[in-house]
N, C-alpha and C positions, 0 to 999 in steps of 0.2 A: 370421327363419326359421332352425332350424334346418340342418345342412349335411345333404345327402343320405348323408353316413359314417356317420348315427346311427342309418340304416334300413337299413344293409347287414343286416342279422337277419334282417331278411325274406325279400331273395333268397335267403341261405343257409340259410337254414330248407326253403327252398322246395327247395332240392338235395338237402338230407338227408332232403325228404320222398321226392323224385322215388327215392334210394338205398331208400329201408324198401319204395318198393310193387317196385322191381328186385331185391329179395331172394326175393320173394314170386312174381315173376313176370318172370321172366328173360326179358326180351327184346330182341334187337339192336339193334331201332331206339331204343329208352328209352332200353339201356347208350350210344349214339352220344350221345344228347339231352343225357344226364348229362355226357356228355363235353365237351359243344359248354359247357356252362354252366360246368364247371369250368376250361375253357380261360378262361371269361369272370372269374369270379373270378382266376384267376393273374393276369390284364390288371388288372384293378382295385388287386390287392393289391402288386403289385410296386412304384408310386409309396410308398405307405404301411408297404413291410419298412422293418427297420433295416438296415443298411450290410453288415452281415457277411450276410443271411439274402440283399440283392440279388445282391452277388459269389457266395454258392451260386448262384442262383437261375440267373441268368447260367452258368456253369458246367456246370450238371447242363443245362441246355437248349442248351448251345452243344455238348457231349458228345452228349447225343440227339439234335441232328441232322446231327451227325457219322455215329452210326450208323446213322440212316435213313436217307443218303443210299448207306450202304455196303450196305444191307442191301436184303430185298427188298419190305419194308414199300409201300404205297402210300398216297397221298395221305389217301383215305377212312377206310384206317386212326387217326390222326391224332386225330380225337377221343377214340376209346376208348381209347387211349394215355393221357387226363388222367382217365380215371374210375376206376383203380381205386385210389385211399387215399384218395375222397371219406367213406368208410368210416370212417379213422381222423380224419379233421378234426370227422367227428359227432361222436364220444365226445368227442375237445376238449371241442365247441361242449357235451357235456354235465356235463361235470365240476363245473361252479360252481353245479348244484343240491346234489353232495352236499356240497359246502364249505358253501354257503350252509345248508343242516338242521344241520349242527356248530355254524355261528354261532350260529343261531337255539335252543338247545338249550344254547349256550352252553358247549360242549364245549370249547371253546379254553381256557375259563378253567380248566378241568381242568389243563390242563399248567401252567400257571401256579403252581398250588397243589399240582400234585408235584414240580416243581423248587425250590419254595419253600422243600421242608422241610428240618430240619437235617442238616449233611453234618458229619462230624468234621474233612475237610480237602479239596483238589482232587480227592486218587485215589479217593474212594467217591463224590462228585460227579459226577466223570467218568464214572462207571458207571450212576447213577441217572438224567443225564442222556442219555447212550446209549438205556439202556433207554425213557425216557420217548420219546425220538422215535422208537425202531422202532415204540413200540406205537402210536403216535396218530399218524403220518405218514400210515400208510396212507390216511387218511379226511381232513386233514387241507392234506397235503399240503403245497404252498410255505410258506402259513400257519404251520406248525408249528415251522420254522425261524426265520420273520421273529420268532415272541412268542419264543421261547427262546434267541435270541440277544439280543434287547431283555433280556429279566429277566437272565440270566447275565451280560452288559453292568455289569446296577446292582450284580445280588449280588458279583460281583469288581471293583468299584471300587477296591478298595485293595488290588489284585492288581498288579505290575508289568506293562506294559503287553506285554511280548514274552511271557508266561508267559499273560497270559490272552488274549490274541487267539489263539494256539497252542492253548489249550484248547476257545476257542470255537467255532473252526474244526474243529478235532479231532472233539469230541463231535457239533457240532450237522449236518457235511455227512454223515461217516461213516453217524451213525444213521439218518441220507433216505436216504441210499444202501441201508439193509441192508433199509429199510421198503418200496423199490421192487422187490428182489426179489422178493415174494410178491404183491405189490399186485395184483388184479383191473382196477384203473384205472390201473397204471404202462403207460403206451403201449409201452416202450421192450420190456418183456411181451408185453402185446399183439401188436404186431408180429411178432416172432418165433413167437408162435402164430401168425401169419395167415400167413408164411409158411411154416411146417411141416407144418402142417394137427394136430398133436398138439393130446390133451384136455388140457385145462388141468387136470385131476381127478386125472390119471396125471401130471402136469408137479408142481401144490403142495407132494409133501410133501420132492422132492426140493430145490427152491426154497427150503424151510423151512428143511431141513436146512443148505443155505448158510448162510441168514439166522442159525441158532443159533450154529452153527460162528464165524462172522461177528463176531457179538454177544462169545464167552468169549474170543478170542482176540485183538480191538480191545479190549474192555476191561480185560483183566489188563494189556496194553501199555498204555493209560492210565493206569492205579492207579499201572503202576508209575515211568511216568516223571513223573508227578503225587506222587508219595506224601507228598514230603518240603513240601509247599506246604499252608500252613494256611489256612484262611477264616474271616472273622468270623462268628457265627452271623448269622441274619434275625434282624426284628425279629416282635414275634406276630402283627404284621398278613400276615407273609410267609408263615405255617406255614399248611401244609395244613387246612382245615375236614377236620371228623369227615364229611362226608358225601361227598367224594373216592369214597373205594373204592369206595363204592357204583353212583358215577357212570361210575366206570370199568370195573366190574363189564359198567353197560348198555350203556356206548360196545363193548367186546368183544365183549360178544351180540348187539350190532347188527351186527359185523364180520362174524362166524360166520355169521347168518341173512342177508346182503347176501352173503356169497361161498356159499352150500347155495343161492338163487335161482337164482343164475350156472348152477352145476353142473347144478341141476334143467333149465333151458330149454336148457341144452348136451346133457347126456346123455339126457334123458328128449322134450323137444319138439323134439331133434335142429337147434337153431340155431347157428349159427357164433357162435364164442367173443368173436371181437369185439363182434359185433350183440349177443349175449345179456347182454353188461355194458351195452351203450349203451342197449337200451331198457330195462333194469332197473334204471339210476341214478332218474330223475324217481318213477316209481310209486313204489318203496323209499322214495326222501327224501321224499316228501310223506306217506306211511306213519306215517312214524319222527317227523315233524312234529306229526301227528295225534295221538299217541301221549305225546307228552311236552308236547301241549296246548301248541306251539308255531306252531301252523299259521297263524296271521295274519303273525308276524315269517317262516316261512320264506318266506313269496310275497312278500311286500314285499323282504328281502333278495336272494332268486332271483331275483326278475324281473329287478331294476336291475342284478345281476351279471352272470346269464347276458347280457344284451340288451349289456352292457359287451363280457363275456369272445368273446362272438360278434361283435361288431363290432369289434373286434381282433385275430382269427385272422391277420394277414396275413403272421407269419415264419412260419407255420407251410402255411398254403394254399400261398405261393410256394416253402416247401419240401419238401414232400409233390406237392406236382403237378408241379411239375418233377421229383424225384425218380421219379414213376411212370411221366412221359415218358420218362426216361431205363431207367429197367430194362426196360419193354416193346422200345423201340427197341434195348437191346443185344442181348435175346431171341433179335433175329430179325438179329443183323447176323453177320460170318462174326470178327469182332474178338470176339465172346464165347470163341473159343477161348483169344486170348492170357491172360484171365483164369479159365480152366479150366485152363492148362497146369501154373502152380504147385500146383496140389491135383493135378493126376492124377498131376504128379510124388511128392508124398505119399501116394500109394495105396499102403496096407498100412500106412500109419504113422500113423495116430489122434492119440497123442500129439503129432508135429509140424506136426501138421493144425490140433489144440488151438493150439498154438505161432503159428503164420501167423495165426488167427484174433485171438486175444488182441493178439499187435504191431500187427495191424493195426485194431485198433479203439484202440489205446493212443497210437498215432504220430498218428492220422488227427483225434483227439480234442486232441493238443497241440498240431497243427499248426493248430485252428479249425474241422474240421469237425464236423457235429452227429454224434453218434454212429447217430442213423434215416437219416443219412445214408451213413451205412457199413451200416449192418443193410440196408437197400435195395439195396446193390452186393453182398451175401451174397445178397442172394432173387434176385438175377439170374441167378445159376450156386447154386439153391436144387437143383435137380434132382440136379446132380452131387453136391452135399453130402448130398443124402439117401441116393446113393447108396452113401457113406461113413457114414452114422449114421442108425441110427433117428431118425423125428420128435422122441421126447422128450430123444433127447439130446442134438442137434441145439439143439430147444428153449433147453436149460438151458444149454449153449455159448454160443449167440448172446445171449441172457437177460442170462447174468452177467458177458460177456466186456463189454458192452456198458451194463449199471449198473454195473460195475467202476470206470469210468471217468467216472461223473458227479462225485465232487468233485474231481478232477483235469480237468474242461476247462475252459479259460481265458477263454469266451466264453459258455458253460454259463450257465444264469438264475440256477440257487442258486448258485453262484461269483460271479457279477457280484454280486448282490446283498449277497452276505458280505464281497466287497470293497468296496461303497458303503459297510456296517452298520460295517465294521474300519478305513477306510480304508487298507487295502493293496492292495497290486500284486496282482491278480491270479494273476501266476508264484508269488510267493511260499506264496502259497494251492497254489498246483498241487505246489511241490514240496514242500511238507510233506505231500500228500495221496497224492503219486505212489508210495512205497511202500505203503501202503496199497490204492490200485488195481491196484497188479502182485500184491500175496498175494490178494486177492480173486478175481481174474480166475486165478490158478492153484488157489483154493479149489475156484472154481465149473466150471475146466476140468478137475479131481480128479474131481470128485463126476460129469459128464456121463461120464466115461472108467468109473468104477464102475458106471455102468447099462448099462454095454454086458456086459457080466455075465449082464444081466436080460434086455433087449430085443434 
């Protein structure tokens, strides 16, 4: 027989359903019900984290009920304390239908055959590769890194090994990073919209603007310290097929019409920005399945993923629900001041507002904490910081201060991962990246300071 861990999909199917009719029909007993069941997941999941996600876990609940005891919180309160980023563990649980219609559509092999093509040497390389993962990360995702590190791997094989792990690393985190600022499915996004209450509609094109800015200024610093480094060409099996562009053309239009969905059920059918991605991932992918006469491999592929991807949540359940225990319980404890007192000492001063926020997602991130982990102890004195910035600036603050810092953390997935793919340290990845994460996180704390101009 099977172990009962293969059907955890079910109960938590069952929670994300019990969350869709609580959106619909907001009610206290439900929101409790959700609560009692998400407490129940945390139990289950906490045997099955990995080491680093129990120590948060432990942590952020040994803090929350440090403040429930200080605060005036009571008992019954308690459950609705674990229900609210049941929310964000949805989208999770939904994310691997739209990777899975990429599969199935065969869109990965895309990148494959735009990196393929000939480069004159590392420094236009470096740039083409860049480019290639901001564009196809967004839909893509972890995937997009693991095949472009694999092919970059073979095409620099006779690159000296400290030159091309350095490149590897460079091009392949960088461009995830610049492709999660705008991303509609980058949680780390989300988030900070769920916090701020901002349209994501008025948040994109500042986002964007990061992301270009991002793009010219990482990549001329590639070119340039690449320049001097030749590559052999590919062989003609490696060069891009004539029908590329084309494909790349529909993979974009499908980008466009899957974020114009988003905006429509946001602005127009008035749904929360979260919700409006989570339940527009499945219809869309099956869509776009339909459509490119792929629809038998995406259900075969989606089902065994998602049923995978979902019965696997558990660093992420034990971190999110602990995490939510914790921000409601500081809420209401009389200890939220001491964490209000640094920012109202910064009142009138934006820029070193900017400054506190960026360190402290930069420190918190090298020191092993998950960065939603830090964005969750910002939505807890969320109220005061609005007070100091409009929502969308706000937004784009916490947004980019906070993907800043994804190829600089040291416990991070796409880090861990690039250190199995490279075998190195870890650190070693962090501090080649750590510049980079500091001009980012002052890029994207520029441009949030520029809209206050506007808003």
């Amino acid at each position: 027989m099977r172990p009962i861990s293969n059907y955890l999909y079910i109960f938590y199917s069952f929670v994300f359903i019990l969350n869709v009719v609580h959106v619909f029909w907001d009610h206290p007993t439900l929101y409790s019900i959700i609560g009692v069941l998400g407490m129940v997941m945390t139990a289950i999941s906490f045997p099955r984290a990995d080491r680093v996600f129990k120590i948060l876990g432990v942590v952020l609940l040994g803090a929350g009920a440090f403040f429930f005891f200080s605060g005036e919180a009571v008992w019954r309160d308690i459950p609705t304390f674990f229900a609210g980023n049941i929310g964000l563990l949805f989208l999770l649980s939904m994310l691997p239908w739209m990777n899975s219609v990429v599969k199935a559509g065969r869109y990965n092999k895309l990148l494959q055959s735009l990196l393929g093509n000939n480069a004159r040497g590392l420094g236009s390389l470096y740039i083409r590769s860049e480019m290639t993962m901001v564009s196809l990360a967004a839909f893509l995702n972890l995937s997009s890194a693991t095949i472009a590190q694999d092919l970059l791997k073979e095409q620099l094989k006779d690159v000296k090994m400290k030159i091309k792990n350095s490149f590897i690393l460079m091009a392949t985190l960088r461009g995830y990073s610049l492709a999660l600022l705008w991303s509609p499915l980058e949680i780390l996004l989300a988030t900070s919209i769920f916090i701020t209450g901002a349209n994501y509609l008025e948040v994109l094109p500042w986002m964007l603007l990061i992301a270009i800015l991002g793009i010219a200024m990482d990549s001329f610093i590639g070119k340039m310290m690449f320049r001097k480094e030749g590559i052999n060409p590919p062989s003609d099996k490696e060069k891009a097929p004539e029908h590329s562009r084309k494909k790349l053309t529909t993979f974009i239009f499908a980008l466009v019409l899957f974020l114009s969905i988003v905006v429509f059920l946001g602005n127009i059918i008035q749904l929360d920005f979260l919700f409006a991605v989570t339940i527009a991932i499945f219809p869309f992918a099956f869509l776009w399945a339909v459509f490119v006469k792929r629809t038998r491999s995406f259900l075969q592929i989606g089902w065994s993923n998602w049923k995978w991807k979902t019965n696997h949540l558990s660093n992420f359940i034990v971190l999110l629900l602990s995490l939510s225990f914790l921000t409601e319980t500081l809420n209401q404890s009389p200890y939220l001041q001491y964490l209000q007192d640094p920012i109202v000492s910064l009142e009138g001063n934006p820029f070193l507002i900017m400054l506190f926020i960026q360190a402290a997602f930069l420190v918190m991130t090298v020191l092993g904490v998950h960065p939603l982990a830090t964005m969750g102890i910002f939505g807890g004195v969320s109220e005061l910081l609005l007070g100091a910035f409009p929502p969308v600036t706000l937004t784009i603050l916490l947004a980019s201060c906070a993907i800043a810092t994804v190829p600089s953390a040291p416990y991070g997935l796409i880090v861990t991962m690039t250190s199995v793919a490279l075998r190195m340290n870890p650190y070693q990845i962090v501090l080649r990246n750590l510049p980079y994460s500091l001009f980012l996180g002052f890029l994207g704390g520029g441009i949030s300071l520029l809209t206050l101009l506007i808003y």
